[in-house]
N, C-alpha and C positions, 0 to 999 in steps of 0.2 A: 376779338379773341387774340392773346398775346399768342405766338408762337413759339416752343420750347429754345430757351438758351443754351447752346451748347456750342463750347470752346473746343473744337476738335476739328481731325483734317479731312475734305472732301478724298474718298478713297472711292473706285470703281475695281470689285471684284466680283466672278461667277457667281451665280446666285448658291451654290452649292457650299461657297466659303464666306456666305454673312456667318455673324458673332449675334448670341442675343448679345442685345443693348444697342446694334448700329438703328442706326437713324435714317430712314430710307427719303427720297426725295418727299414725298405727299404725306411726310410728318410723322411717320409712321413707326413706331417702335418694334424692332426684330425682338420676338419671345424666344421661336427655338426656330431650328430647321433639320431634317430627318428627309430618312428614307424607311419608309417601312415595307411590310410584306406584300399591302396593295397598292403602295406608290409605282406608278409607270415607271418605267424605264427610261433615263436621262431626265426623271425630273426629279422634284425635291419638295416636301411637303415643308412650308413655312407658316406663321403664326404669327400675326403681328398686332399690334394695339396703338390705338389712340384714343386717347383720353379715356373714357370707361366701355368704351366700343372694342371688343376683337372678334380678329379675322381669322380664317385658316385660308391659302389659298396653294395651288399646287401651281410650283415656276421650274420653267426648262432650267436643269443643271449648269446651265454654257451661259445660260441670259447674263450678260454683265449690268449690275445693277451699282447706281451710286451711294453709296453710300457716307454720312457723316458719321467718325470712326475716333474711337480714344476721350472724349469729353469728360468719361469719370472710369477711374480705375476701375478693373475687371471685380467681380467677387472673389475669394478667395474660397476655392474648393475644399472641405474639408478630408483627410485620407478618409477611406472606408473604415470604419469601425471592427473590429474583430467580431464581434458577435452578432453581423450579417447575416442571415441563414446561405447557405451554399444556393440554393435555390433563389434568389434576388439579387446576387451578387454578378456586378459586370467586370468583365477583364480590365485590367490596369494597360497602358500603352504598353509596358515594356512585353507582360504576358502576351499582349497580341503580335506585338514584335517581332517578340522570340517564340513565337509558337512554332514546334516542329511536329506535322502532322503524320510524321510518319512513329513518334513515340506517341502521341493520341491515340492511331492506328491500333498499337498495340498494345492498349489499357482497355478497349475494347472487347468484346466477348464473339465469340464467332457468328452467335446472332444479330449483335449489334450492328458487324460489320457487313452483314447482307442485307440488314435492310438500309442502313446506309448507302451500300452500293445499289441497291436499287433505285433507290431517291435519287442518288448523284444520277445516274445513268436516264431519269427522265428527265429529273433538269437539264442534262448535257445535248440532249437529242429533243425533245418536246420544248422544253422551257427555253434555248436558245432560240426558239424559232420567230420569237414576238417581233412586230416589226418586221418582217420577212415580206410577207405575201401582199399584195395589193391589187385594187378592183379592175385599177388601168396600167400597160405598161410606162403610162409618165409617171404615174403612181411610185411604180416598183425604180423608174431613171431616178426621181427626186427621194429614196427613201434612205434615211442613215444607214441603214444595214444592207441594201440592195445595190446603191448605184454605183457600187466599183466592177459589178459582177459585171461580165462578158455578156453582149447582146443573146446570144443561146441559152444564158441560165436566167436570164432578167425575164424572158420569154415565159418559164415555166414557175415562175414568181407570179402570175396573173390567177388569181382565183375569184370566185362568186365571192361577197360578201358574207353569206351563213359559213362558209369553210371558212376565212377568215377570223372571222368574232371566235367560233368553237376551235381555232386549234391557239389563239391568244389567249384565251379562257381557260385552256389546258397547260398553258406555261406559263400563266399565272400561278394557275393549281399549286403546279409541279414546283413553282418555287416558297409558294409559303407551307407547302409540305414539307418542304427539305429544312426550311427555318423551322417551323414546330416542331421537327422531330429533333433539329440541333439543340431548341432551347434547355429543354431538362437533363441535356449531357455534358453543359459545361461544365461542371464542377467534374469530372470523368477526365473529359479533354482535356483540361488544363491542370488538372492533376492536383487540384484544389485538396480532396477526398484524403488523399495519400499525403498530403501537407499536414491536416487538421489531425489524423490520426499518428504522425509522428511526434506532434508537441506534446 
């Protein structure tokens, strides 16, 4: 079996900043890589293919992975089209940019903004929580979010297993409630709505 020719430069970056098209050590072609609403926390949902085989697999954000980079020019993205519905439509870099959340804020409805605040406020308090708690205190020493804490608070970081699974299952929730309730408000947000009704 010939292996793929490709005239490009050996790069090593975080698994979070492959390119579809790079070329990983074991042959392997990057399709996409994301984060969605049930991807973990510091990792990255990647897609890769070889020959008429693919994969989906899910790799730590920080994993630095080699990659073969540049071999054939990028695709050319085309701009969005004007008659997108508002409802499919993803913000352009600069919209995200320049997003100022405090005139979002106020395109809002008084309702909008209380259940919003409500969502923010379990994300902020529940949904940070993930990664927190652990079964042993080596657990809670060795854990990303735990081991800079102070021997006293590392201490009340030790819980059972079932409180564990049930309050990361709740800041999961908590976060892909606050993404579903954002999705059908960005054309609101970004002020799309107030754009299409001016021209």
């Amino acid at each position: 079996m010939l292996a793929p020719s490709h005239q490009s430069a050996l790069v090593k970056v975080p698994a979070r900043h492959l390119l579809r098209g790079d070329l990983t050590g074991s042959g392997e072609v990057v399709l996409s890589v994301s984060v969605g609403a049930k991807t973990p926390r510091g990792m990255v949902d990647v897609v890769l293919q070889k020959g008429d085989r693919k994969r989906a697999a899910i790799w730590n954000a920080r994993t630095i992975i080699g990659v073969r980079r540049g071999g054939t020019p990028p695709v050319e993205v085309a701009e969005p089209e004007a008659d997108i519905p508002l409802s499919d439509r993803l913000p352009t870099f600069h919209e995200l940019a320049a997003f100022d959340a405090g005139k979002a804020w106020d395109r809002l409805s008084p309702e909008q903004q209380r259940e919003i605040g409500l969502l923010a406020l379990r994300f902020g308090t529940v949904g940070q929580c993930e990664g927190y708690f652990h079964e042993t205190i080596e657990g809670v020493r060795k854990g990303f979010s735990s081991s800079h804490w102070t021997p006293q608070v590392q201490a009340t970081a030790v819980w059972p297993r079932l409180q564990i699974d049930l309050v990361e299952s709740a800041a999961r929730a908590a976060f892909e409630a606050l993404c579903e309730h954002f999705d059908p408000l960005w054309p609101q947000l970004f002020g799309w709505q107030d754009r299409k009704e001016v021209k």
